[in-house]
C-alpha positions as CSV (number, residue, x, y, z in Angstrom):
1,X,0.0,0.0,0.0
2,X,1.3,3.2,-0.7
3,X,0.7,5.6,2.2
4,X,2.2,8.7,0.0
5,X,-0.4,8.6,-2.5
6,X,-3.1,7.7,0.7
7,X,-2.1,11.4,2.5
8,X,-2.3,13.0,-0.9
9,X,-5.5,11.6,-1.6
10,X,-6.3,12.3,1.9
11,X,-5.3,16.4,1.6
12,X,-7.0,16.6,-1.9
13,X,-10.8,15.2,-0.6
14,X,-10.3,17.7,2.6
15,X,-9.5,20.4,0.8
16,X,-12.2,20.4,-1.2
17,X,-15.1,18.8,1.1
18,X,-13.9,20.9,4.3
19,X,-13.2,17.7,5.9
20,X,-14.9,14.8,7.7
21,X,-16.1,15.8,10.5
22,X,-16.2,13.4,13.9
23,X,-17.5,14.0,17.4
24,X,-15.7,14.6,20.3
25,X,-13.7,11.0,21.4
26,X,-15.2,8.9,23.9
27,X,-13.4,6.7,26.9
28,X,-13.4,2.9,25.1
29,X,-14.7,0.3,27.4
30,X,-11.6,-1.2,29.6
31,X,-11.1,-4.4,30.5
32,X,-12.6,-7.9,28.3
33,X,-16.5,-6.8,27.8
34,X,-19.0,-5.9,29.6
35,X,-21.3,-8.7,31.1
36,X,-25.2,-7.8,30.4
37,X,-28.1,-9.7,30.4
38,X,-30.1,-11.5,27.9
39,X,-31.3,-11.3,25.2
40,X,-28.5,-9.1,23.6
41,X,-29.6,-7.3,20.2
42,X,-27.6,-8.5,17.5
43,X,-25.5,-11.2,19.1
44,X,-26.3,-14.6,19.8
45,X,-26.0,-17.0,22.5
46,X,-24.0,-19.8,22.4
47,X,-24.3,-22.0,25.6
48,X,-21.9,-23.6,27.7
49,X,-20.4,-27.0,27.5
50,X,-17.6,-29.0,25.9
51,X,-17.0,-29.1,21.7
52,X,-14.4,-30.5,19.5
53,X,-11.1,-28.1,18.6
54,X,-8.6,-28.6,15.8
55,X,-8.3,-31.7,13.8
56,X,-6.3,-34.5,13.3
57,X,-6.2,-34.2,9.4
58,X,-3.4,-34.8,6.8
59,X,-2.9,-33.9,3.3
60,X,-3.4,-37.3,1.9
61,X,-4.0,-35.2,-1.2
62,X,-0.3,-33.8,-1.8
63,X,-2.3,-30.5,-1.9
64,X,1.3,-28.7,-0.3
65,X,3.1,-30.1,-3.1
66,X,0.0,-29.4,-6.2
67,X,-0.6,-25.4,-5.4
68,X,3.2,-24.9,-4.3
69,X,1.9,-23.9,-0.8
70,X,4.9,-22.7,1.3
71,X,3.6,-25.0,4.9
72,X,2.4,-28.1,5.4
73,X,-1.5,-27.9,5.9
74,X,-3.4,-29.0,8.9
75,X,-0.4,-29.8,11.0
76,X,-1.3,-26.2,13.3
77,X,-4.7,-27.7,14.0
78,X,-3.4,-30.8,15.5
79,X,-4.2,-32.5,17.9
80,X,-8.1,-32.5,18.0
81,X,-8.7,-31.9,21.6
82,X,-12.1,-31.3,24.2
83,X,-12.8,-27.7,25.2
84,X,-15.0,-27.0,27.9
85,X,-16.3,-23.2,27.2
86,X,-18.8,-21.3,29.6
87,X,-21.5,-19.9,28.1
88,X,-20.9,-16.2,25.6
89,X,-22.3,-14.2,23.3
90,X,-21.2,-13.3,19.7
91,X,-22.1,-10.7,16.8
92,X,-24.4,-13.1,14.5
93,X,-22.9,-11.1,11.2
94,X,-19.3,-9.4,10.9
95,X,-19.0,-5.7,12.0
96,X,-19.9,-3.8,9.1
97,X,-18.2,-0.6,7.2
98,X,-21.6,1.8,9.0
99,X,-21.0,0.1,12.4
100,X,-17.1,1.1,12.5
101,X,-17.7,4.4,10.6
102,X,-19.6,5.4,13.2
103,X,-17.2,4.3,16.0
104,X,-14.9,6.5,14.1
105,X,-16.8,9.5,13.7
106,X,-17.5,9.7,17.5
107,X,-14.4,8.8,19.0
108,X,-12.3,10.8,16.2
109,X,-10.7,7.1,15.3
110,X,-8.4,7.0,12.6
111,X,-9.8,6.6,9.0
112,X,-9.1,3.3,7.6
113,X,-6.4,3.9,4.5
114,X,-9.1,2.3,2.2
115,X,-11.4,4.2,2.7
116,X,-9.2,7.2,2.1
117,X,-8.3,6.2,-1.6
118,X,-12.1,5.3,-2.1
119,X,-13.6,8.0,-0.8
120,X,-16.2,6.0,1.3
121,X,-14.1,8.8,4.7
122,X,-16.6,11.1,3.1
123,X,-19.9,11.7,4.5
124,X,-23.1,12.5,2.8
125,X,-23.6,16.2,4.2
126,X,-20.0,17.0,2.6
127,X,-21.2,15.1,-0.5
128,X,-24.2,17.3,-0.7
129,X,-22.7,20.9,0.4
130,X,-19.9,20.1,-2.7
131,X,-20.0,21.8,-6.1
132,X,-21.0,19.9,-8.9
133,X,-17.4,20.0,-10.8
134,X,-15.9,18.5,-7.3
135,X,-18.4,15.9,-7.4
136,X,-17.6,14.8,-10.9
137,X,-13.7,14.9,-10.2
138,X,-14.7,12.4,-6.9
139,X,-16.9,10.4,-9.4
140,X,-14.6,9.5,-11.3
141,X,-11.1,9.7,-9.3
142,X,-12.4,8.1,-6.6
143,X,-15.5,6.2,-6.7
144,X,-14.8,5.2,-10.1
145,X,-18.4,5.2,-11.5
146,X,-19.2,3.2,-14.5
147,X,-20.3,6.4,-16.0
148,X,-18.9,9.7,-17.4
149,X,-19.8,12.1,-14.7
150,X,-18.9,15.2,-17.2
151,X,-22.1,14.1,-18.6
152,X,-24.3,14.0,-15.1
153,X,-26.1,16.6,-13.2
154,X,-25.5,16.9,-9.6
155,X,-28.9,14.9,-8.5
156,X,-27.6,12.5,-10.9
157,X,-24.0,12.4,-9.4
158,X,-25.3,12.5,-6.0
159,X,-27.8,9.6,-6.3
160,X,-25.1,7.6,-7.9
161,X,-22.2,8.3,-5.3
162,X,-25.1,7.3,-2.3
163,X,-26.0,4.0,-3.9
164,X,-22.0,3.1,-3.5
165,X,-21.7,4.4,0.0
166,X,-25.0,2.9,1.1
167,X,-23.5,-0.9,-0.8
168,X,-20.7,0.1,1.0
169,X,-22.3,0.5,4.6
170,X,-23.1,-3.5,4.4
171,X,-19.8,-4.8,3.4
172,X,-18.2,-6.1,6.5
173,X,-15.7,-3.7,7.3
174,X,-11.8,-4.9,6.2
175,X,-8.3,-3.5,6.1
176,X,-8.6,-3.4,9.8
177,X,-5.4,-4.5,11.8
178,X,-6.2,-6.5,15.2
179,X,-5.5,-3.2,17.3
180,X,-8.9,-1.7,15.3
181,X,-10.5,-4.5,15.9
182,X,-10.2,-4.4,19.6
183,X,-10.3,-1.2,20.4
184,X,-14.0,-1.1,18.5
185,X,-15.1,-4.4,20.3
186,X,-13.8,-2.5,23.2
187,X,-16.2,0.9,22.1
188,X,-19.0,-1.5,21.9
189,X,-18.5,-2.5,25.3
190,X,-17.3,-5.8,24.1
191,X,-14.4,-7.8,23.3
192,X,-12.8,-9.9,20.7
193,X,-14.0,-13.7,20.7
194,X,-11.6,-16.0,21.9
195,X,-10.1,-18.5,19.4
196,X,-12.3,-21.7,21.1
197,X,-15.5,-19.6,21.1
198,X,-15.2,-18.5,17.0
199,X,-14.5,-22.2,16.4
200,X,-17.0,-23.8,19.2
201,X,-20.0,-20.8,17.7
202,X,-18.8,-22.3,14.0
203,X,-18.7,-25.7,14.2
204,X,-21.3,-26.6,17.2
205,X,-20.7,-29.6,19.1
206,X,-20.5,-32.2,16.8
207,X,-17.2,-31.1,15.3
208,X,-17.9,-30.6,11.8
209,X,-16.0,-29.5,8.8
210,X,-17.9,-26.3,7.8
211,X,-20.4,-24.3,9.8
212,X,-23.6,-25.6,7.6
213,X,-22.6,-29.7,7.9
214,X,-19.4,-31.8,6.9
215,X,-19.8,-31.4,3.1
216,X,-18.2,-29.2,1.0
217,X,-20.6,-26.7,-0.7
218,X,-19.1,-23.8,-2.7
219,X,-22.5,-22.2,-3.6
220,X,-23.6,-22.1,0.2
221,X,-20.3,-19.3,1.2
222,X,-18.4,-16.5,-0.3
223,X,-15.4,-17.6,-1.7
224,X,-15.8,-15.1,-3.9
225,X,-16.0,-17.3,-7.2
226,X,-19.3,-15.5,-8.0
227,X,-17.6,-11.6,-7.5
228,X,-18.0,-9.4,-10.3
229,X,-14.9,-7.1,-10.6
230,X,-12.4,-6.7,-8.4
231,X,-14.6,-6.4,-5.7
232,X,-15.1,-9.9,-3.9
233,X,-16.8,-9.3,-0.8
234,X,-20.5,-9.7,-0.3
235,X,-22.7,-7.8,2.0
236,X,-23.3,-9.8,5.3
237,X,-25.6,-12.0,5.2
238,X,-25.8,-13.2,1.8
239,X,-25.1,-16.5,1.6
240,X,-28.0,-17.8,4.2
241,X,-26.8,-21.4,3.9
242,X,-23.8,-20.0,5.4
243,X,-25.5,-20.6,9.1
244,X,-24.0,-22.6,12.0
245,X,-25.7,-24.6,14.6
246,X,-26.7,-21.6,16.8
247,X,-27.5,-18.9,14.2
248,X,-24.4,-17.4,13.9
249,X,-23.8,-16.4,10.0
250,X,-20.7,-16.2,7.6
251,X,-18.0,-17.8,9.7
252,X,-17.2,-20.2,6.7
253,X,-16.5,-17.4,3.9
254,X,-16.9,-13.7,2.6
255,X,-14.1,-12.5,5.3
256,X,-11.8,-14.2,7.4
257,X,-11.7,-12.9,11.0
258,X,-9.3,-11.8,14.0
259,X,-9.6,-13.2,17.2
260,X,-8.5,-12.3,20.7
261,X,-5.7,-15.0,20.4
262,X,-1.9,-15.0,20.0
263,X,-0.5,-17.9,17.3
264,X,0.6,-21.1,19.7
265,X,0.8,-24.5,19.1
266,X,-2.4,-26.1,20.8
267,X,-1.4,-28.3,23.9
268,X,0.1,-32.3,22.6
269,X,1.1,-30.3,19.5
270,X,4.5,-31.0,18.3
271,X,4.7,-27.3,16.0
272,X,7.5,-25.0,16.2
273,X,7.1,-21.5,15.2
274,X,8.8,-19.4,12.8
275,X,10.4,-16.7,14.2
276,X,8.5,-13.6,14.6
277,X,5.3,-16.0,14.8
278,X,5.0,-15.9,18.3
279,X,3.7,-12.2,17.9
280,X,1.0,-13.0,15.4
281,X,-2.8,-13.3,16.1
282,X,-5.0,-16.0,15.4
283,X,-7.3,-15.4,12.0
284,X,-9.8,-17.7,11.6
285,X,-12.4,-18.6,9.4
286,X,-12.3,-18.4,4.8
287,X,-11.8,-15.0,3.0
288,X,-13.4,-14.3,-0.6
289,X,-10.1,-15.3,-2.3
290,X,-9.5,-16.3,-6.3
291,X,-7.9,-19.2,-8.2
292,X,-7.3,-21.9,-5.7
293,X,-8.0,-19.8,-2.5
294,X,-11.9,-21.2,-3.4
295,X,-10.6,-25.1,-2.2
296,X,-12.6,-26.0,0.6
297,X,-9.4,-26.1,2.7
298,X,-9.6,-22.4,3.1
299,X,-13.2,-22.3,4.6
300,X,-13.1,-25.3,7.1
301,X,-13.8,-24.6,10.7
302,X,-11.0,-26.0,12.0
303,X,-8.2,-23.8,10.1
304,X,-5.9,-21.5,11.6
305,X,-4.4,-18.3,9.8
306,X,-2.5,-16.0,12.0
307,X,-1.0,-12.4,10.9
308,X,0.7,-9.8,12.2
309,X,-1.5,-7.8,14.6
310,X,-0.3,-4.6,12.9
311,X,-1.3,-5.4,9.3
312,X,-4.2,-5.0,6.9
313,X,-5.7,-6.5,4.1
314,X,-8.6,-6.3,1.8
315,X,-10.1,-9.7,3.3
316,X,-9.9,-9.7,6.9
317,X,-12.5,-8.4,9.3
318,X,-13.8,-9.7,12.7
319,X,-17.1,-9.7,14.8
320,X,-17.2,-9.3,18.8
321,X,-18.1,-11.0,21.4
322,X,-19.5,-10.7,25.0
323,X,-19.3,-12.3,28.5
324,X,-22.5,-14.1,29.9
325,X,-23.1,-12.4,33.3
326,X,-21.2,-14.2,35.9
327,X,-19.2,-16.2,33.2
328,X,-15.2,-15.4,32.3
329,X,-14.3,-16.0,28.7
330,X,-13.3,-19.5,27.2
331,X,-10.5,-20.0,25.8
């Protein structure tokens, strides 16, 4: 990512929309969530009891050795173990672009980088106060409408530019390092699920492969084979086969996820970490990749990806979680 071109692109939109403007910041919450009581809007309950982590899998299908993968797979989800988890709650669908735009318009949050060189850092009132010629240069510099805004009036440019932001306001939110991620769950009153409650609120209790069964269905998840342009992820919610045993949606594609985790062997494992790996977070869960980043491998329950907490990319998001009053959190 270039971040010279990000400032400029950055200066240029301020200069002539006046700015974003934000509300005074507010204190995040401290500490690992705030317990509440049921039922709690938007999340879903997932109760307590034991369930089925990792795997004991092996690529009998010289898959490493077909798609010139640089590690082994499966060998960081062994050994399947029993969890015992007491009972949480957790975001049915992935925070969205709205929910952290508004987190950073009233806390005065960072904008994302993304969202600089799109323009989706704008809000409507700045998009409506702007002069028509600005709004074609954004059109087309920024936005990138299919369209020659030369040719369009400003109701016509406006309506356009609204239909993208308001598409854009159900795209789970991405480019988000892990420190974002907490610090919003943390805003919420919140907190980043565990690794063992993402995999225990995607796979149930019966250990199975994907969220929606043990067979591998491409349609039912975004793997983003159907993605139109370069644009891969879905709005949540659109794949409603995409569903695990409690409710909770697209934990098997569209975006992969961060989790509270650092990267460590599970207990029994024999792994050994790269260097440098011991700082990573956990990532779990399929992103909307191309080529073979649609193999089901990529969108099983039981895989772990893990990253650098500091970085970004264009497919990871995450969704929070929340203690059940008088309950710690699993892990």
């Amino acid at each position: 990512m270039n971040l010279r071109w990000c400032c400029v692109g950055l200066f240029l939109l301020l200069a002539v929309l006046g700015g974003c403007e934000r509300q005074a910041p507010q204190q995040a919450a401290a500490g690992g969530g705030t317990a509440v009581t049921a039922p709690v809007e938007g999340m879903v309950l997932v109760p307590a009891g034991p369930f089925i982590m990792g795997s004991n899998k092996r690529d009998t299908e010289g898959l490493q050795a077909r798609y010139g993968f640089e590690k082994p797979l499966y060998v960081n989800e062994h050994p399947a173990h029993r969890v015992v988890l007491p009972a949480f709650y957790i975001d049915r669908f992935e925070v969205t672009n709205a929910e952290f735009k508004e987190f950073v318009r009233r806390t005065a949050y960072p904008e994302l980088p993304g969202w600089i060189q799109n323009g989706y850092n704008v809000y409507d009132e700045k998009l409506r106060s702007a002069h028509v010629s600005n709004l074609r240069w954004i059109a087309r510099d920024y936005f990138q409408i299919d369209r020659d805004p030369e040719r369009m009036d400003k109701e016509a440019l406006l309506a356009a530019l609204f239909e993208i932001q308001r598409h854009r306001d159900r795209l789970p939110v991405t480019g988000v390092t892990w420190y974002d991620a907490d610090n919003y769950c943390r805003w919420r009153g919140k907190r980043l699920p565990t690794e063992a409650e993402w995999e225990k609120a995607a796979r149930g209790t019966d250990g199975r492969e994907f969220p929606w069964g043990d067979e591998w269905r491409p349609d039912w998840t975004n793997t983003g084979a159907l993605a139109e342009g370069p644009e891969a992820v879905m709005p949540v919610g659109s794949f409603p086969q995409d569903r695990s045993p409690y409710g909770v949606m697209d934990l098997g594609g569209n975006v992969s996820e961060w989790v509270a985790d650092r990267y460590a062997p599970y207990p029994g494992s024999d792994l050994v970490l790269a260097p440098g790996e011991h700082a990573h977070r956990v990532v779990k869960g399929g992103g909307a990749g191309v080529g073979h980043y649609s193999l089901s491998v990529f969108f099983r329950s039981a895989r772990r990806a893990h990253a650098d907490p500091g970085r970004r990319s264009t497919d990871v998001g995450f969704r929070c979680a929340l203690d059940v009053p008088g309950n710690a959190a699993g892990g």
